[in-house]
Legacy VTK file of the C-alpha trace (Angstrom):
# vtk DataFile Version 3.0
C-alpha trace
ASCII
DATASET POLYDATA
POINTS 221 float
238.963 -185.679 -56.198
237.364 -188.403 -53.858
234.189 -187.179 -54.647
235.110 -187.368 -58.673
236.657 -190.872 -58.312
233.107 -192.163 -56.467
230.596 -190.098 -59.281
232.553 -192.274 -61.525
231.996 -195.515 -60.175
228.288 -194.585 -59.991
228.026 -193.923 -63.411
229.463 -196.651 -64.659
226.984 -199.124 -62.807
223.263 -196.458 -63.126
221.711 -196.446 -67.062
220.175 -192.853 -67.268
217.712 -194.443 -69.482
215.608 -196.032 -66.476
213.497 -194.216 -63.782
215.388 -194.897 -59.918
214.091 -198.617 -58.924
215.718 -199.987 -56.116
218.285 -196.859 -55.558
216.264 -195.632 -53.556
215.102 -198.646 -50.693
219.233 -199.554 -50.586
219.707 -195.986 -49.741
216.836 -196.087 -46.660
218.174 -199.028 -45.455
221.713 -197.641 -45.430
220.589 -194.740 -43.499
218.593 -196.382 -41.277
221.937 -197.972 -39.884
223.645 -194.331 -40.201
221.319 -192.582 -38.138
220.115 -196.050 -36.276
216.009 -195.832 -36.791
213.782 -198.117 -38.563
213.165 -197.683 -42.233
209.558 -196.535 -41.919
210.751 -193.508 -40.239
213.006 -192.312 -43.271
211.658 -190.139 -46.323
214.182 -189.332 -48.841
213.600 -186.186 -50.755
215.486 -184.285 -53.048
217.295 -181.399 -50.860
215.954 -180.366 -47.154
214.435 -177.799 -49.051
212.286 -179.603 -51.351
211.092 -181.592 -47.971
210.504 -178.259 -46.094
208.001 -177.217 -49.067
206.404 -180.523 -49.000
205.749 -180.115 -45.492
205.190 -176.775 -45.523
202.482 -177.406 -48.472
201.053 -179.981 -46.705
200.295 -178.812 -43.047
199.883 -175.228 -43.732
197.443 -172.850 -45.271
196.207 -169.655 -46.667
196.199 -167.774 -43.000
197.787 -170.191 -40.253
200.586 -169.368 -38.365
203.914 -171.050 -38.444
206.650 -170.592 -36.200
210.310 -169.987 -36.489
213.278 -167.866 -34.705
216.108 -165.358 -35.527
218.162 -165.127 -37.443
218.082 -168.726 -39.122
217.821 -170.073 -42.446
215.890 -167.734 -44.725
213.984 -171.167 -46.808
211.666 -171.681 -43.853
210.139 -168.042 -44.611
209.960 -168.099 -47.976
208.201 -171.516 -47.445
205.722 -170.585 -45.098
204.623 -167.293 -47.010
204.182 -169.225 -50.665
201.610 -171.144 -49.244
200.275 -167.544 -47.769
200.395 -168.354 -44.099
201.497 -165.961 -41.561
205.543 -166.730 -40.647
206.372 -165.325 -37.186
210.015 -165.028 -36.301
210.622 -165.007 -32.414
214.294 -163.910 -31.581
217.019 -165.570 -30.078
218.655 -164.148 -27.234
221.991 -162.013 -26.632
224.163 -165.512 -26.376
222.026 -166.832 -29.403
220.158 -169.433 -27.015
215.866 -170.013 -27.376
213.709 -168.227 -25.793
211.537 -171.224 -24.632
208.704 -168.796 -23.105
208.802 -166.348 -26.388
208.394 -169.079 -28.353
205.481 -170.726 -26.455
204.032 -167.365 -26.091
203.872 -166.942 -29.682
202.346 -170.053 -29.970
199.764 -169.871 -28.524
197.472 -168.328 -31.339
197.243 -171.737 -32.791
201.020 -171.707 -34.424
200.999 -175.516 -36.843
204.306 -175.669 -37.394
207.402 -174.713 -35.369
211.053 -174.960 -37.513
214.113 -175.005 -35.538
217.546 -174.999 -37.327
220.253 -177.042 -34.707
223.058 -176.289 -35.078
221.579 -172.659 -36.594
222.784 -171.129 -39.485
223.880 -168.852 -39.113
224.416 -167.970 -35.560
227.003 -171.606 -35.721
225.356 -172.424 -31.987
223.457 -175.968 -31.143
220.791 -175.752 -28.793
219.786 -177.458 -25.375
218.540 -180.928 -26.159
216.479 -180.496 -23.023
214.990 -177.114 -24.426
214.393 -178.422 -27.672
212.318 -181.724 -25.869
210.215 -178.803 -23.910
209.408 -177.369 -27.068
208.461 -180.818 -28.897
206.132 -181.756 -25.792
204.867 -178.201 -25.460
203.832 -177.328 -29.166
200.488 -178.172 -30.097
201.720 -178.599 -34.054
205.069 -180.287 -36.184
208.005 -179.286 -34.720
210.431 -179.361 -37.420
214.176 -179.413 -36.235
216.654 -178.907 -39.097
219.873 -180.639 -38.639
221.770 -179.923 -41.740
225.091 -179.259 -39.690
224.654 -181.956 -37.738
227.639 -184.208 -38.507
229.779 -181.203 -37.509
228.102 -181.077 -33.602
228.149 -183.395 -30.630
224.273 -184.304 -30.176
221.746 -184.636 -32.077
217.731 -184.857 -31.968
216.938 -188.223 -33.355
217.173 -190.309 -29.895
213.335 -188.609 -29.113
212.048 -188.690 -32.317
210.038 -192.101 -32.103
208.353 -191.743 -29.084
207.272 -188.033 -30.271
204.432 -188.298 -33.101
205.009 -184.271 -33.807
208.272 -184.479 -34.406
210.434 -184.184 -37.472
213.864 -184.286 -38.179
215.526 -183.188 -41.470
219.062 -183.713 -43.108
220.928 -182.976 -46.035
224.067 -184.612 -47.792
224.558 -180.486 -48.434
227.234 -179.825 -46.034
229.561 -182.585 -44.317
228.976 -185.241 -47.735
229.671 -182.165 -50.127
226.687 -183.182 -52.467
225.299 -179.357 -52.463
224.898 -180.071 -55.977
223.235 -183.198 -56.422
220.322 -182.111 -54.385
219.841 -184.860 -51.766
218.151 -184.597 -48.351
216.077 -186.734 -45.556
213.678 -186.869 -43.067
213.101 -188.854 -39.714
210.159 -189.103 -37.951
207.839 -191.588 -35.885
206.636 -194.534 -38.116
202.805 -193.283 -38.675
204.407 -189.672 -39.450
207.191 -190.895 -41.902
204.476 -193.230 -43.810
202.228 -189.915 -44.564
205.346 -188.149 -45.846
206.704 -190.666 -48.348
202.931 -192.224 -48.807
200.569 -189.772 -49.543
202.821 -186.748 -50.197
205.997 -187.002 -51.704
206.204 -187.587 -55.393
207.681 -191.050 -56.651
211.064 -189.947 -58.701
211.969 -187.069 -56.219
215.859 -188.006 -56.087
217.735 -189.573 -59.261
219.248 -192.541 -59.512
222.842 -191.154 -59.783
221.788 -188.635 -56.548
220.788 -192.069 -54.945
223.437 -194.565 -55.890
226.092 -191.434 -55.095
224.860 -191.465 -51.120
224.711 -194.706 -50.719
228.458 -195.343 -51.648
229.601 -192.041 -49.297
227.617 -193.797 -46.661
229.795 -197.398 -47.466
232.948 -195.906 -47.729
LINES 1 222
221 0 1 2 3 4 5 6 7 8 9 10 11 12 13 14 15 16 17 18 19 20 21 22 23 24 25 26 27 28 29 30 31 32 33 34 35 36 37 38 39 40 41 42 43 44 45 46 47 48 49 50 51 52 53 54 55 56 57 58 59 60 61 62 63 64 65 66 67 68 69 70 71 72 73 74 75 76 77 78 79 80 81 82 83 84 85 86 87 88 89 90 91 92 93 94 95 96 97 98 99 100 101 102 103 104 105 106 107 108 109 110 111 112 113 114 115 116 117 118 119 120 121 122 123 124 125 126 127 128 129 130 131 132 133 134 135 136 137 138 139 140 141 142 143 144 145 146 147 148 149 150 151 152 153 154 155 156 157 158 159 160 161 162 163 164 165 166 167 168 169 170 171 172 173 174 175 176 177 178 179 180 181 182 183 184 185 186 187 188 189 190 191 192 193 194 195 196 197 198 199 200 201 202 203 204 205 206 207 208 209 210 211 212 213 214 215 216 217 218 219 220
């Protein structure tokens, strides 16, 4: 019913008529505050899916290697193997933890990008900040931490992401802001990164203006 109530206050004030204007600038800046970056180093996108096929279209090709572990979230495969580049899927261990080593190990081909779902679906388990800033510093592509769940766990990546330039961070307003439906997600990165996401690769109307306005008011409330 909350949700109802605020989907009606948006529509009342967004004409469907006109493409998303400043929607979607009042949105950055309001998340820049909720996750405390600068606004160069947000790219709103429309799911954490559509911005794991943007950067999975744009940093991978027919034959590279990109890295990921197991079990996790099946959209990272299915990603990887559309753009016909070789997904390898390096196993967690018994108490669901990384295998640091493994991973390297299977790295060391020439792996480009490196997804890491924290907290992992569907294993429910965060991992080591520490072991996740090995891996960052260690990986010679993106690493591309997923933190969908994140506003149900007690840490979270984007205190390293600025002084890391291969680092990405991805959200969603999926799962804690129950907007599964309206198809909203984000990305944080270093400044240089975050301006060849939104820049050069992501489309100009990928969110709505209702999707937009909607997020904004969860993130007032």
């Amino acid at each position: 019913e909350f949700l109802k109530d605020v989907l009606k206050e948006v529509i009342e004030e967004v004409d469907p008529r006109i493409y998303p204007r400043d929607e979607r600038a009042e949105l950055e800046e309001v998340l820049s505050r909720y996750v405390n970056v600068s606004l160069g180093q947000i790219v709103v996108g429309e799911g954490s899916d559509q911005l794991i096929d943007l950067v999975s279209s744009a940093f991978l090709k027919h034959g590279d290697v990109a890295l990921s572990i197991m079990p996790t979230f099946s959209m990272y495969e299915q990603c990887v193997r559309v753009q016909r580049a070789k997904f390898v899927a390096v196993p967690l261990r018994e108490d669901f933890s990384l295998d640091v080593d493994k991973i390297l190990d299977s790295a060391k081909p020439g792996a480009r990008l490196l997804f890491l779902c924290s907290p992992n679906n569907p294993t429910a388990n965060q991992f080591d900040l520490k072991e996740i800033q090995c891996l960052v510093e260690e990986f010679n592509g993106l690493v591309i931490v997923d933190e969908a769940y994140v506003e149900f766990s007690e840490q979270n990546v984007s205190s390293i992401v600025e002084k890391n330039e291969n680092l990405i961070i991805l959200r969603t307003f999926s799962k804690a802001f129950g907007l599964a439906g309206l198809r909203l997600g984000y990305a944080i990165s270093n400044e240089d990164l975050g301006s060849i996401l939104s820049k050069r690769l992501q489309l100009p109307y990928s969110a709505t203006s209702i999707t937009l306005k909607m997020a904004t008011k969860l993130l007032e409330k």
